[in-house]
C-alpha positions as CSV (number, residue, x, y, z in Angstrom):
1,X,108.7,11.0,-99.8
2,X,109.6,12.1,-103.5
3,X,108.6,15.5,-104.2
4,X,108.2,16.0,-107.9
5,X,105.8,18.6,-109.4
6,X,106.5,19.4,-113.2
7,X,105.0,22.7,-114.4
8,X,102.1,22.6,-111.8
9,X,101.3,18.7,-111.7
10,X,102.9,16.6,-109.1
11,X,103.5,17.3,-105.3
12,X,104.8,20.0,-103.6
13,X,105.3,21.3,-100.2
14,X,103.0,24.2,-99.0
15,X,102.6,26.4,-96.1
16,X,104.6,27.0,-92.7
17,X,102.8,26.6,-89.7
18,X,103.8,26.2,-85.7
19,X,107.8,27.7,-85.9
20,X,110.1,26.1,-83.4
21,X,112.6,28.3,-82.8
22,X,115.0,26.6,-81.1
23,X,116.1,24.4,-84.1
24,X,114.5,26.5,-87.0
25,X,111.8,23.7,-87.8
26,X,108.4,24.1,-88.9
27,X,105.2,21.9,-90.1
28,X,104.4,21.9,-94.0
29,X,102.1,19.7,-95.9
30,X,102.5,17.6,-99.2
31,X,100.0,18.2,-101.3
32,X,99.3,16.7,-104.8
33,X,98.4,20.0,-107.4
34,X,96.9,20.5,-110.8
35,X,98.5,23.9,-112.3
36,X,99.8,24.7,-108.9
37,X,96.0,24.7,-107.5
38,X,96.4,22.5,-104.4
39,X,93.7,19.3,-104.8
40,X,94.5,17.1,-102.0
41,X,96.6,17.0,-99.2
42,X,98.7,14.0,-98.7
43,X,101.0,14.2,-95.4
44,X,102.3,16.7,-93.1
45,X,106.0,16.6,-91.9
46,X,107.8,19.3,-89.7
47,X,110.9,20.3,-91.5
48,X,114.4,22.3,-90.7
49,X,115.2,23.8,-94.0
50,X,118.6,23.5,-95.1
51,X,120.4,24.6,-98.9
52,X,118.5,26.9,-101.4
53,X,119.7,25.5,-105.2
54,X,119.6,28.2,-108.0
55,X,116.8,30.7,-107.5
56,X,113.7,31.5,-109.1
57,X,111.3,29.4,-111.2
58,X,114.0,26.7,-111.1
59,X,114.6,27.1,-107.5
60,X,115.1,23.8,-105.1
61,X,115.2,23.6,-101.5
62,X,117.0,20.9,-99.9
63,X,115.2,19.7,-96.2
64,X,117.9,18.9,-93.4
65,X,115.4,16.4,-91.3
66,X,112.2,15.9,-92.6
67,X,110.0,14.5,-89.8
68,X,106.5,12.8,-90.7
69,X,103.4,13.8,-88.5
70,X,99.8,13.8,-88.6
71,X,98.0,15.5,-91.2
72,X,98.2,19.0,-89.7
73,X,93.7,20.3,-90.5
74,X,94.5,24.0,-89.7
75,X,97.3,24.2,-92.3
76,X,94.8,22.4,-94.8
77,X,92.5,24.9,-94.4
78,X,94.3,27.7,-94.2
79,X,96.0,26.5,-97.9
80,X,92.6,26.0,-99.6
81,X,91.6,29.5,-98.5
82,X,94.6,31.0,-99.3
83,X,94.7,29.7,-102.8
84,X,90.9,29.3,-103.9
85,X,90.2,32.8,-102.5
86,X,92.7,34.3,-104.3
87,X,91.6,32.1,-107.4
88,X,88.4,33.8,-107.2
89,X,89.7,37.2,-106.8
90,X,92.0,36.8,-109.5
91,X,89.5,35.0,-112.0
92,X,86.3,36.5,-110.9
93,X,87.1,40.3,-111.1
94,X,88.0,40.4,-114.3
95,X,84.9,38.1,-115.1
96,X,82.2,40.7,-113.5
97,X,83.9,43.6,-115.0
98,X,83.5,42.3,-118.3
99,X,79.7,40.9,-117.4
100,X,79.0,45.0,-116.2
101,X,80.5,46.5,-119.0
102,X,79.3,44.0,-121.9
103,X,75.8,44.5,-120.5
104,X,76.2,48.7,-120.6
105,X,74.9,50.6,-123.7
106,X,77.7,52.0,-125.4
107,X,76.2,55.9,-124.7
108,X,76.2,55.2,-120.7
109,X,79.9,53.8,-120.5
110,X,82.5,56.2,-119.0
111,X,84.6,58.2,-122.2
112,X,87.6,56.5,-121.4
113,X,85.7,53.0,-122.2
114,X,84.0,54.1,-124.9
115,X,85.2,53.1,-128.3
116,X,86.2,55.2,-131.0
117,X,84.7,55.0,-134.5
């Protein structure tokens, strides 16, 4: 399979799960992602990882052997929790901070919060 994933849409390859350590190889799934968000998972292969190209954003990783196997459930679940949970965190702290503090009268605000006329 042809993973492609331009700026967040496409496929990609997430997650490490059940480490051989004889020959280096683990299992990873392909999933296909909307800004990154993993939507559905499509296959899980194990893989030996082989050359790094460039680094950062534009990083690439070539696989040595990619192996297909059955769709690997723990890995799926551990992904969507991994990545929704943080969503949340992420999205809904700043939410309920702002909810808290829009809802507070100006007078029972902390000082530092409190703006200045």
């Amino acid at each position: 399979m042809n993973f492609v994933n331009i700026l967040g849409f496409g496929t990609i390859l997430y997650g490490s799960r059940d480490k051989n350590l004889t020959d280096n190889s683990f299992i990873t799934t392909a999933w296909f992602t909307l800004f990154y968000l993993p939507i559905i998972p499509l296959d899980s292969y194990r893989v030996i990882v082989g050359r790094q190209k460039g680094y950062g954003v534009g990083a690439s990783v070539k696989y040595e052997q990619i192996q297909k196997i059955p769709l690997n459930r723990k890995q799926v679940i551990n992904t969507y929790l991994l990545w929704y949970l943080t969503a949340v965190v992420i999205i809904g702290i700043p939410v309920i901070f702002f909810w808290w503090y829009g809802n507070t009268p100006v007078d029972q605000l902390p000082a530092s919060l409190r703006p200045q006329y």
